[in-house]
C-alpha positions in Angstrom: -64.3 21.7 -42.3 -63.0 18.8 -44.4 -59.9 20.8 -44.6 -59.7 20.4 -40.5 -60.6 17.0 -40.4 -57.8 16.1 -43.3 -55.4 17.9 -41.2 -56.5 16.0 -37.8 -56.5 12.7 -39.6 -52.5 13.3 -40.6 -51.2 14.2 -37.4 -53.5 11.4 -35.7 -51.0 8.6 -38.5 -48.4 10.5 -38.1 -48.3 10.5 -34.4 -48.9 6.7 -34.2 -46.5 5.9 -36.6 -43.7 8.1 -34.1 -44.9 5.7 -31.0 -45.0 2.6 -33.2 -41.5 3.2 -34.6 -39.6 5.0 -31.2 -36.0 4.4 -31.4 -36.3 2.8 -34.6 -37.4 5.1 -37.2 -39.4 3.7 -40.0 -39.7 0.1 -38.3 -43.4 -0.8 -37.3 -43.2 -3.4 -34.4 -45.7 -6.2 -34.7 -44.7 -8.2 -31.4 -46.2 -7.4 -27.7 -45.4 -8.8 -24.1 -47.0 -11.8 -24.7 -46.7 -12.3 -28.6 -44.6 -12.1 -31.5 -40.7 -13.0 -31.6 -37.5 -12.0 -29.6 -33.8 -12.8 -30.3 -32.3 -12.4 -27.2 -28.6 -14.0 -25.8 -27.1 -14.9 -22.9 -24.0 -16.4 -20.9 -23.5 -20.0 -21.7 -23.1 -19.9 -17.8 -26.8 -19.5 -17.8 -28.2 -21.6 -20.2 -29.8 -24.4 -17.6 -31.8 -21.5 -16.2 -32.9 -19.6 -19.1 -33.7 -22.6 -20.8 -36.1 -23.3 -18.3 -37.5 -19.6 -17.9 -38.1 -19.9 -21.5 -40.0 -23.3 -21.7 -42.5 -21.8 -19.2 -42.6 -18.8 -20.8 -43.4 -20.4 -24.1 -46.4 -22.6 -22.3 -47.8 -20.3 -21.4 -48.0 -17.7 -24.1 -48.1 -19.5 -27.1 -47.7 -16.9 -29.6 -44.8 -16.0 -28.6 -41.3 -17.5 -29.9 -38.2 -16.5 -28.4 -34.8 -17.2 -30.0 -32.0 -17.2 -27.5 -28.0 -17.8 -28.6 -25.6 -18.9 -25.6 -22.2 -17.1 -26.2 -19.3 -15.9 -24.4 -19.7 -12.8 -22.2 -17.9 -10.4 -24.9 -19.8 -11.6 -27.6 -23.5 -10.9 -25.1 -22.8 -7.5 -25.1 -20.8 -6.4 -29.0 -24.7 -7.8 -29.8 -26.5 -6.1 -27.6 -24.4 -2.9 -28.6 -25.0 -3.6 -32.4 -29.0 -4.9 -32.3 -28.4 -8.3 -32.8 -30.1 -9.1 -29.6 -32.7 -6.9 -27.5 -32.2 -8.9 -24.4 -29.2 -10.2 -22.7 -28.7 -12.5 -19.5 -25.1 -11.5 -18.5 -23.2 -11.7 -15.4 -22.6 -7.9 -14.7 -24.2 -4.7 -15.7 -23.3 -2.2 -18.7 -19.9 -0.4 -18.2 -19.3 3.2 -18.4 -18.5 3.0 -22.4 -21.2 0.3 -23.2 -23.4 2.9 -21.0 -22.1 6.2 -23.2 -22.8 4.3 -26.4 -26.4 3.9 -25.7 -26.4 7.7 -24.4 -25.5 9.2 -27.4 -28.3 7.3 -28.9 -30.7 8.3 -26.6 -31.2 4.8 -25.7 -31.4 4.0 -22.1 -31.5 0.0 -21.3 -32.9 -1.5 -18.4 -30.7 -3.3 -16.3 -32.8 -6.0 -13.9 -31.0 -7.8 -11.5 -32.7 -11.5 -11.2 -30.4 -13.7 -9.2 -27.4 -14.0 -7.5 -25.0 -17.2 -8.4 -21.7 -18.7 -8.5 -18.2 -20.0 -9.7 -17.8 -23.9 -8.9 -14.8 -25.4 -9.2 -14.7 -28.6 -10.2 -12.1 -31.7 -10.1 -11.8 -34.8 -10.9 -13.1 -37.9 -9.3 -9.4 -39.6 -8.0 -8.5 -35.9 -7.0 -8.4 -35.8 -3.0 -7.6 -32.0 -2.9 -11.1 -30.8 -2.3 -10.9 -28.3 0.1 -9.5 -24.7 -1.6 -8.6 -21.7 0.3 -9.5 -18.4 -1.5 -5.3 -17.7 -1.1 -4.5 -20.5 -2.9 -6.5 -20.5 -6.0 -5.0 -17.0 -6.1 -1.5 -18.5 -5.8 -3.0 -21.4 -8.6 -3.3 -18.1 -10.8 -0.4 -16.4 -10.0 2.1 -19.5 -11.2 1.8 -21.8 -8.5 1.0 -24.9 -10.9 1.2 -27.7 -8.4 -1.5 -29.3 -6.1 -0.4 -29.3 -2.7 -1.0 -33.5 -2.4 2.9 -35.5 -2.8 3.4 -36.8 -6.0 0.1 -34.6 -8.1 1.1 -33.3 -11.5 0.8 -29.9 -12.5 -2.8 -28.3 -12.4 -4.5 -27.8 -15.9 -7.2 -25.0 -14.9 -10.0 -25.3 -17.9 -12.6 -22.4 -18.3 -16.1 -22.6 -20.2 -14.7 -20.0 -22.8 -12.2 -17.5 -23.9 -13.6 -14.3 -22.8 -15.9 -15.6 -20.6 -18.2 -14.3 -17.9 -16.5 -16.7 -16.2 -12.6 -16.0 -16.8 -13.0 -12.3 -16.5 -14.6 -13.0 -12.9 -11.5 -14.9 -11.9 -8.8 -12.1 -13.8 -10.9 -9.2 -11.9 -11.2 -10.4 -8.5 -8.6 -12.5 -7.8 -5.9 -11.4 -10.4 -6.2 -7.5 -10.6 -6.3 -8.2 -14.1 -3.0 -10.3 -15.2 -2.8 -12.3 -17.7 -3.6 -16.4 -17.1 -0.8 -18.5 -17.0 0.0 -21.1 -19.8 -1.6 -23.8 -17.8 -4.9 -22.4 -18.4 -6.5 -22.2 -21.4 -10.6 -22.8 -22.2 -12.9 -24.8 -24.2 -16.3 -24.4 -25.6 -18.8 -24.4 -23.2 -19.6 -25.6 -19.5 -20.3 -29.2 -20.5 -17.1 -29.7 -22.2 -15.1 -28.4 -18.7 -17.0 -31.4 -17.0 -16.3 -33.5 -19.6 -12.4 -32.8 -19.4 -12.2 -32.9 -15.7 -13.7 -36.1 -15.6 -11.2 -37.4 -17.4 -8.0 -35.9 -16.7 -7.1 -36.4 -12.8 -4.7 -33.0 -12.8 -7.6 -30.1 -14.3 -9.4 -27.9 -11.9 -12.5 -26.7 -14.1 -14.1 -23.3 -13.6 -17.9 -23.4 -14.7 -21.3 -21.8 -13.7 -22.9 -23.6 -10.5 -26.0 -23.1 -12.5 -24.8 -26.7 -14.2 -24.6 -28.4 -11.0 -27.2 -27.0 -8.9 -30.6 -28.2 -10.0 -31.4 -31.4 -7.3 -34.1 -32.5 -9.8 -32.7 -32.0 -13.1 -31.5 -35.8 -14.3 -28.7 -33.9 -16.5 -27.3 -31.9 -13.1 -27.0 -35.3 -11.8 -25.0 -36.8 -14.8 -22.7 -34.3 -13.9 -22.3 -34.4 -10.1 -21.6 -38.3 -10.7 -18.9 -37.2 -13.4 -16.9 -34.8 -11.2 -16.4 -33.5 -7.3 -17.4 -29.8 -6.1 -14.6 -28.1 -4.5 -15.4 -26.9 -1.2 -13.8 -23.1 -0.5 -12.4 -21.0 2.4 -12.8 -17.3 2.6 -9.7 -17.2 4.6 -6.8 -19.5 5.2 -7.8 -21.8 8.0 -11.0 -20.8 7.9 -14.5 -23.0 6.9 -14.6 -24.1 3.7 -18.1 -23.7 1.6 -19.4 -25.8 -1.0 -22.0 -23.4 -3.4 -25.3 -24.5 -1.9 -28.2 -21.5 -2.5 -28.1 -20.8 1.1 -24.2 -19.9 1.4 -24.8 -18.0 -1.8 -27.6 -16.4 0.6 -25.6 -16.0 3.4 -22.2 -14.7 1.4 -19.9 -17.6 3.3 -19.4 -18.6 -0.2 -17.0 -16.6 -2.0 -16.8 -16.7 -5.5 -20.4 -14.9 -6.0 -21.7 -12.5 -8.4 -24.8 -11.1 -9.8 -26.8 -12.2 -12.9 -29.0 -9.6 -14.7 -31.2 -8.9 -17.7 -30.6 -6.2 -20.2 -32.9 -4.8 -22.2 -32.7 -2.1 -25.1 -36.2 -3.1 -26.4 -37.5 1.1 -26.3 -41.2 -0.4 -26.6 -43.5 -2.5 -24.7 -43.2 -5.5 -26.8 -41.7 -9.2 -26.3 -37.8 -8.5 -24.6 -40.5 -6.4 -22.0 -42.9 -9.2 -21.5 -40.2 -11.5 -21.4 -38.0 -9.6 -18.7 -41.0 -9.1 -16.7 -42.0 -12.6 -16.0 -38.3 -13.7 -15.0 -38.3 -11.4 -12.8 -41.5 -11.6 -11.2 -43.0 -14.9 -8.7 -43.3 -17.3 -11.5 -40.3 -16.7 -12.9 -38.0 -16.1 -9.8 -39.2 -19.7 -8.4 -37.9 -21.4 -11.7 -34.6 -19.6 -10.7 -35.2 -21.1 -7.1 -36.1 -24.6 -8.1 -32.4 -24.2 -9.7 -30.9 -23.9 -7.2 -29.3 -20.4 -7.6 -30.2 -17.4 -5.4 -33.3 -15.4 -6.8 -33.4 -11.9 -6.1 -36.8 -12.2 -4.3 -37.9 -15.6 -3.5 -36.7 -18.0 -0.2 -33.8 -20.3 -0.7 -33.4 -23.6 0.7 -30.0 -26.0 0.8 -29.2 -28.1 -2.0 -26.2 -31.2 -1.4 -23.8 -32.2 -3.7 
């Protein structure tokens, strides 16, 4: 009998430590949905919102910490692929390599989508070209380096980062994938591209509307007094668009694309709990109060 019960007793440890330590053999996990600590990463592009995601977060659970770096789209994903983070906020999903990676490891990440936002383009204060159509910022990144106004210098176009979520939206849809020309070249985050535009009367800066679209964020404001949203056309001729939540809504705006969280966490534990609220009520009206599209709550029309 004590023979029976010693043997009962071994597989009950040895089957808790299996479920403790899945997908990481030998690694006990102390942290749950509400506790512990994540290092996660995301899209400097998103940093306004996540920021804010994880302030409410943090109220509320207090013993939880969450440790989030803001990077450059290739860097999100070479950590997500090596561990370094177990949560990403990213501007598109895994691709079919990133996916096969986490295959042969019989890892399967969860891909949420929890909003829907957009490219701004930005320019400077004395600029009076304002209105864009979708053909000519396709010409401004095919060669054509002049603004259409008499007497404008060349165009400096100024992205948020090399390797950006950010560039590679502007080289995949509107360039099939050329290379930029010299005249464009980027800087170190989405501040810094308002900062420049500001002060040079020839950029055109590319950054997240995620900067520029909270209406009661004293910083959003800094910016909108700093720099002038470009308003853009689908088609030449056609109505031109400034990247309000509704148009976003609506798709009149054109330079839109989807935001998700990825998560390789293979337990219930912080990246879970974390990825959970964002995407439920509480956390999808932080993403509408914004000023982005959530993926399940109303929108409503912000100004510039």
């Amino acid at each position: 009998m004590k023979t029976i019960k010693s043997i009962l007793f071994l597989l009950f440890g040895l089957g808790t430590l299996f479920f403790t330590s899945c997908g990481q053999p030998g690694k006990v996990h102390t942290d749950t949905p509400t506790s512990g600590i994540l290092t996660m990463a995301s899209d400097d592009s998103y940093k306004p919102t996540v920021d804010a995601e994880i302030e409410v977060f943090q109220a509320l659970y207090v013993n939880a910490s969450i440790h989030v770096k803001y990077e450059p789209e290739d860097s999100l994903f070479s950590d997500l692929l090596h561990d370094s983070a177990r949560v990403i906020v990213a501007g598109r999903k895994l691709n079919t390599q990133e996916g096969n990676f986490f295959k042969s490891r019989q890892l399967f990440p969860e891909q949420d989508k929890i909003a829907t936002d957009a490219l701004a383009l930005i320019v400077n204060n004395d600029n009076p070209d304002t209105l864009l159509s979708i053909d000519k910022i396709k010409a401004i990144f095919n060669g054509d380096s002049l603004w259409d106004s008499p007497g404008k210098d060349k165009i400096a176009v100024v992205f948020d980062h090399e390797n950006s979520g950010n560039s590679r939206y502007i080289r995949e849809n509107l360039m099939k994938g050329a290379t930029f020309p010299s005249y464009c070249f980027a800087l170190h985050g989405n501040p810094q591209v308002i900062d420049y535009v500001s002060k040079n009367k020839q950029a055109l800066g590319i950054i997240g509307v995620n900067w520029v679209s909270n209406d009661y964020d004293s910083a959003t404001q800094g910016f909108l007094n700093k720099v002038k949203i470009v308003w853009v056309s689908a088609t030449p001729g056609g109505r031109h668009f400034q990247p309000y939540q509704y148009y976003i809504k609506t798709g009149d705006y054109p330079l839109c694309r989807d935001v998700y969280m990825i998560k390789t966490e293979p337990y219930m534990g912080l990246g879970s709990g974390f990825v959970s609220f964002v995407t439920c009520d509480k956390g999808q009206r932080i993403i509408f109060r914004d000023g982005i599209l959530p993926a399940t709550v109303p929108t409503h029309i912000i100004t510039f």
